[in-house]
C-alpha positions as CSV (number, residue, x, y, z in Angstrom):
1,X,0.0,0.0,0.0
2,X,3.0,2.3,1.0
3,X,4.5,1.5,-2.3
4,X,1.1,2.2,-4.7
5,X,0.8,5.7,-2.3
6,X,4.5,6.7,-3.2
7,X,4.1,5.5,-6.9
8,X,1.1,8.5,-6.7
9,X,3.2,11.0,-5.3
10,X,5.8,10.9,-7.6
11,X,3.4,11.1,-10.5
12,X,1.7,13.7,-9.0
13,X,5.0,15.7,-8.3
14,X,6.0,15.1,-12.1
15,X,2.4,15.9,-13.2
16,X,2.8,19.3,-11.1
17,X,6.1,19.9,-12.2
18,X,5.3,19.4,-15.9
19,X,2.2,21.4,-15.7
20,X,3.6,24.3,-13.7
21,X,6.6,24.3,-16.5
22,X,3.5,24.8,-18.9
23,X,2.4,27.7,-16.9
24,X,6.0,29.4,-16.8
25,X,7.6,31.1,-19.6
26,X,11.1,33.4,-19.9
27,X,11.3,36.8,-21.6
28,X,14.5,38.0,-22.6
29,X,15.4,41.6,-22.4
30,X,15.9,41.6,-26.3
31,X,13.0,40.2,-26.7
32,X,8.9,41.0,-26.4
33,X,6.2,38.5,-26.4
34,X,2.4,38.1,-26.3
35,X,0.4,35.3,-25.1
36,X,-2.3,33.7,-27.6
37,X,-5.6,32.2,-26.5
38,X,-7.1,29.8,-28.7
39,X,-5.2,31.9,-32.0
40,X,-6.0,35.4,-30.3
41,X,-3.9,37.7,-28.9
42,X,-5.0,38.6,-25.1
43,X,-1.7,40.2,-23.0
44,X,1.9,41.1,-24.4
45,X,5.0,41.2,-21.8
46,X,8.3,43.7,-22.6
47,X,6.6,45.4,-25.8
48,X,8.7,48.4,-27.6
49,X,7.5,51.9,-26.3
50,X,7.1,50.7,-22.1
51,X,9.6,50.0,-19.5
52,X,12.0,46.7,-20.1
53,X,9.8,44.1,-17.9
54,X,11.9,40.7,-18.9
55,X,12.3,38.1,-16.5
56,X,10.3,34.8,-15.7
57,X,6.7,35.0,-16.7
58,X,3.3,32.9,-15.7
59,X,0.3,32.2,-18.4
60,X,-3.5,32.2,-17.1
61,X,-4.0,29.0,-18.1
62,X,-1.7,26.0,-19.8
63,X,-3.0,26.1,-23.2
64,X,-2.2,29.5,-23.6
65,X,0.6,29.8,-26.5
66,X,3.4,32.2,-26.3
67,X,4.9,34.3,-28.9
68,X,8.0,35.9,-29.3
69,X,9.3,38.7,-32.0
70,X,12.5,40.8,-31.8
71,X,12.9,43.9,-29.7
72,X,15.5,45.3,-31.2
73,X,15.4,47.0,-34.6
74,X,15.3,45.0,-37.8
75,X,17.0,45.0,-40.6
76,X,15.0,45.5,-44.4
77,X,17.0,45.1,-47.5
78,X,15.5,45.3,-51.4
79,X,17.6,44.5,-54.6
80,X,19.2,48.1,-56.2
81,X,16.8,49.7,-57.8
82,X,16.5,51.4,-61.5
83,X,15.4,55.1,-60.4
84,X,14.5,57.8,-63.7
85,X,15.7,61.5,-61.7
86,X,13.4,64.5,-62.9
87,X,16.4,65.1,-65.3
88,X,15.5,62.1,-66.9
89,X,18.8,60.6,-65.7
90,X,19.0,57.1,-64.8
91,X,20.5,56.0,-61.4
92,X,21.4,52.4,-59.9
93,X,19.8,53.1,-56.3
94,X,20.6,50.4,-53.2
95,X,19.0,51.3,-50.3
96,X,17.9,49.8,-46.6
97,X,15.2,50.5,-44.2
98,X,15.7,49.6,-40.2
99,X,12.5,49.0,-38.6
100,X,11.2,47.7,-35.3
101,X,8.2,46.0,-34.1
102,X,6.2,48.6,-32.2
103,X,3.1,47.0,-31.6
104,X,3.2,43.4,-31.3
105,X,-0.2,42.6,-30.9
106,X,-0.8,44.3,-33.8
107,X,1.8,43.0,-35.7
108,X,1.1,39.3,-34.9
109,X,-2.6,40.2,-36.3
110,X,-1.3,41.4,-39.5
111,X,1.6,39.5,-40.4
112,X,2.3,36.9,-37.6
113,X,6.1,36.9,-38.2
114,X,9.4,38.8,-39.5
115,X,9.5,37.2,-43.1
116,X,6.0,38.2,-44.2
117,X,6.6,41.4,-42.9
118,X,9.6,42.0,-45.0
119,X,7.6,41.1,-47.8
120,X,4.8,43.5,-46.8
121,X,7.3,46.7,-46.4
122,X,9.5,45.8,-49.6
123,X,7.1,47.2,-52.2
124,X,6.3,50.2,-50.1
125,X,10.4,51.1,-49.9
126,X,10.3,50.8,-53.5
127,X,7.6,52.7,-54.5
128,X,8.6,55.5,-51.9
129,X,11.9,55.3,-53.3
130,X,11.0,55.9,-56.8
131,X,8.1,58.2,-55.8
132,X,10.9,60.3,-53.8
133,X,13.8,60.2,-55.9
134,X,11.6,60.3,-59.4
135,X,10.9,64.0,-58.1
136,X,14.2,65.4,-57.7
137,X,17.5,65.4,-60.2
138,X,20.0,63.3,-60.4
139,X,22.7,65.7,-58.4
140,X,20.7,65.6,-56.1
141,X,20.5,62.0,-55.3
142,X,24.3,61.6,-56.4
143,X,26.0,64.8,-54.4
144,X,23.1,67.2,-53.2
145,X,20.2,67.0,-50.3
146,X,20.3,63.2,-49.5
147,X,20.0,63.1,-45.8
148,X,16.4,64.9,-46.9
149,X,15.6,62.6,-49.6
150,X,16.5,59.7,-47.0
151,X,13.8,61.0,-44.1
152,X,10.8,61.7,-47.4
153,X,11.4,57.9,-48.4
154,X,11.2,56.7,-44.5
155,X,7.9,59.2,-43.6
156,X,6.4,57.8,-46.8
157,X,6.9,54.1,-46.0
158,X,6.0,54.9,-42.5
159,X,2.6,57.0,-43.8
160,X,1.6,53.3,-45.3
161,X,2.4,50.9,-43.2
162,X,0.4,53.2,-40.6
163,X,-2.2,52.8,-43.1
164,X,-1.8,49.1,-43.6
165,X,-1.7,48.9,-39.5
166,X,1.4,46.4,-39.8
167,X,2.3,47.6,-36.2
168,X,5.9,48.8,-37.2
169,X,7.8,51.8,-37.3
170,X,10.7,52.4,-39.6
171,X,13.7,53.9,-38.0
172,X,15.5,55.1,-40.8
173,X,16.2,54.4,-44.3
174,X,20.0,55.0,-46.0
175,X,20.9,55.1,-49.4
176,X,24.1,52.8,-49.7
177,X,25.2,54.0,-53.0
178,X,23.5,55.7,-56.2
179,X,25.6,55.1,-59.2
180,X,24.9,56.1,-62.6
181,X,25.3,53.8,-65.8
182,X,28.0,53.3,-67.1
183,X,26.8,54.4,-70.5
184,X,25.5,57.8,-69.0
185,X,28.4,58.4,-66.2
186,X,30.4,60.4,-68.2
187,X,27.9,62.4,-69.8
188,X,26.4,63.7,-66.5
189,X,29.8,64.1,-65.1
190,X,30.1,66.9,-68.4
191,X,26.9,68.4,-67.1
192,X,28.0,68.7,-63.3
193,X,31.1,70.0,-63.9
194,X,29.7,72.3,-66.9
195,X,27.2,73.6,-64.3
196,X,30.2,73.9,-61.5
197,X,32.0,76.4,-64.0
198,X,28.9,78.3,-64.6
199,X,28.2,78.6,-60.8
200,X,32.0,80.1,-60.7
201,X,32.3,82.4,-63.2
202,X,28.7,83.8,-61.5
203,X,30.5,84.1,-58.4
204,X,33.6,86.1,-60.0
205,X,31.4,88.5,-62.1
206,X,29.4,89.1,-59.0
207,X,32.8,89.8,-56.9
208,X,34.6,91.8,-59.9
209,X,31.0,93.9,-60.0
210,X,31.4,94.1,-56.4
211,X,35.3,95.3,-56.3
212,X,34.6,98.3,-59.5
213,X,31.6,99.7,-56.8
214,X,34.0,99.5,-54.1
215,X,36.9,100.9,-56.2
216,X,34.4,103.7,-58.0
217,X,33.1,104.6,-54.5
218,X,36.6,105.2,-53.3
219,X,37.8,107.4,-55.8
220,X,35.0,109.3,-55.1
221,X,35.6,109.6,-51.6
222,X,39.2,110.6,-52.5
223,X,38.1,113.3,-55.1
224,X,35.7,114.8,-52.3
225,X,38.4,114.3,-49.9
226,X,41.0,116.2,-52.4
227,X,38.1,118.9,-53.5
228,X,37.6,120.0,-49.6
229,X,41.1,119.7,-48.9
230,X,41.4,122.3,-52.0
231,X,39.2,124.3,-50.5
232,X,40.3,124.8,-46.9
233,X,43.9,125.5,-48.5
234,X,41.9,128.5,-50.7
235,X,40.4,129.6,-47.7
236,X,43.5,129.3,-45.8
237,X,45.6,131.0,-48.7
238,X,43.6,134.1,-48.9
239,X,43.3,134.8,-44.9
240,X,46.9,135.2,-45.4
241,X,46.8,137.1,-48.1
242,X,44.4,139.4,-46.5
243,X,46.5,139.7,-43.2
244,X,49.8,139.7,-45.1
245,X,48.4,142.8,-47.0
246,X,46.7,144.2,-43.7
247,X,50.4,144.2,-42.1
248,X,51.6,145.8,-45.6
249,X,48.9,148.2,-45.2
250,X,49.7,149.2,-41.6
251,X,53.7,149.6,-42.2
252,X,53.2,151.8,-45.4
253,X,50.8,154.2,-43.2
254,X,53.5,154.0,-40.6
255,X,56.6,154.6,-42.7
256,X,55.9,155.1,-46.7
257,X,59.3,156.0,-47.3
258,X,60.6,153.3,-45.6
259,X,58.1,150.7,-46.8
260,X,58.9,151.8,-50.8
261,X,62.9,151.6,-50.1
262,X,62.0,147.9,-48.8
263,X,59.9,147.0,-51.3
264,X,62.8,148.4,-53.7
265,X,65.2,146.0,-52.6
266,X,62.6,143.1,-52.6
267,X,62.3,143.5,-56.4
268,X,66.1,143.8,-56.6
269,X,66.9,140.9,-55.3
270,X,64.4,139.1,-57.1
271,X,65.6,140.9,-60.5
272,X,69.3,140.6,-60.2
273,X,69.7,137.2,-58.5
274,X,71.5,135.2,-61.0
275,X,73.7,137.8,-62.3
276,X,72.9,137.6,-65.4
277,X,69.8,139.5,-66.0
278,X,69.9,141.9,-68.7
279,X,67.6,145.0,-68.0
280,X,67.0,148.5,-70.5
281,X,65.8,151.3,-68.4
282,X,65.6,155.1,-68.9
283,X,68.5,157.3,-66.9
284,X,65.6,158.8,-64.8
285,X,63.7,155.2,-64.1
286,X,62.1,155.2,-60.9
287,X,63.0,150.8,-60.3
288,X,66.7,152.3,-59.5
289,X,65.6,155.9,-57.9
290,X,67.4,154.5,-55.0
291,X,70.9,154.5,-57.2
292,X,70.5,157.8,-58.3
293,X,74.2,158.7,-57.7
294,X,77.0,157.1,-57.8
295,X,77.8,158.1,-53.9
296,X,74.4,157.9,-52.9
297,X,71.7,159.9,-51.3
């Protein structure tokens, strides 16, 4: 009897054990899960967007089924694409998208796992890629504004798979490379660099345009520099006429005599400097009145 009652306990601990191991379930911090009932999705544990909760979980009851998908972000990748620019330039475009699962439950109704959502999002990156770069021209996508052309394609593929309630997000998309065609490389490298030269020799008329102003609006700032200059030395000039002849004035009232005899030997001076100065005057001349005899006055 002992024997039969210790047969039943040890099924019964292995019965417990096993069924309790169907209740328990693990969540790893990379990880989120949700917990299906009959097919339907009732509770998810450590979903993107809340606080990490990992750790060792129990189901409601034993046939629940639990689910797991990837916490961390996810990787999309599509073939290079053949992208027609607004130039009607033809690129080789390879691209990614990183996305993440952002609401699982969601996610699990729409797709149920990783690969089929791959497939879903692929034709939305290419048709937003095309869309996007089908609008712009080829510099653009080459050398120009491609950190803005990345964040159009990932709002647009975002915008439908919003609409097609996938429960993802994409994080970002990159361009890895856009090459052109090896039978239209060099003629668009002409173009770019025909463009570059036009760009420059804009710039350098504008700056020679720039430098004649410059130089026309300093010589006419010299010329009104030089023109007042003039005319403070005019101004100065005759004061000093004026006072010199003032002081002229005031010694010929004071002295005539004297001021005539010195006025004399001014012009004599001036005459006969050199030495060599020829001059025919009449005996009674009044420019040598003050040589009138050979002893003097």
């Amino acid at each position: 009897m002992g024997r039969i009652l210790s047969v039943f306990l040890i099924l019964g601990a292995i019965l417990g054990a096993v069924f309790v191991s169907t209740m328990l379930y693990t969540v790893d911090l990379r990880e989120q899960a949700i917990v299906l009932r009959f097919g339907q999705p009732v509770h998810a544990d450590n979903t993107w967007g809340t606080a990490p909760n990992p750790g060792l979980k129990m189901k409601k009851l034993p046939w629940d089924q639990v689910v797991k998908f990837d916490r961390r972000n996810l990787m999309l990748d599509i073939p290079p694409q053949e992208i027609l620019a607004s130039d009607q330039e033809r690129l080789i475009v390879d691209a990614f998208a990183r996305f993440r699962i952002s609401d699982p439950l969601q996610f699990y109704k729409a797709v149920k796992d990783q690969r089929i959502a791959k497939t879903r999002l692929a034709p939305f990156m290419e048709g937003s890629l095309r869309r996007v770069l089908g609008g712009v021209k080829s510099n653009d996508i080459v050398s120009g504004h491609r950190a803005q052309l990345m964040i159009a394609i990932r709002d647009a593929v975002n915008a439908q798979a919003k609409q097609s309630k996938l429960g993802v997000e994409i994080m970002d998309v990159k361009i890895r490379r856009a090459d052109l065609p090896e039978q239209n490389a060099n003629k668009v490298y002409s173009r770019m660099q025909s463009e570059r030269q036009q760009a420059a020799s804009k710039i350098r008329a504008e700056g020679e345009e720039k430098a004649r102003t410059i130089r026309a609006e300093a010589a006419r700032t010299v010329r009104v520099i030089l023109a007042k200059a003039k005319e403070k030395a005019s101004i100065t000039k005759g004061e000093g006429d004026a006072r010199r002849n003032e002081i002229y004035a005031a010694a010929y009232g004071r002295d005539p005599e004297f001021f005539a005899f010195s006025r004399s030997m001014e012009a004599y001076e001036k005459a006969l400097k050199d030495g060599k100065t020829s001059m025919v005057l009449t005996p009674d001349s009044d420019f040598f009145k003050y040589y009138g005899k050979q002893g003097g006055k």
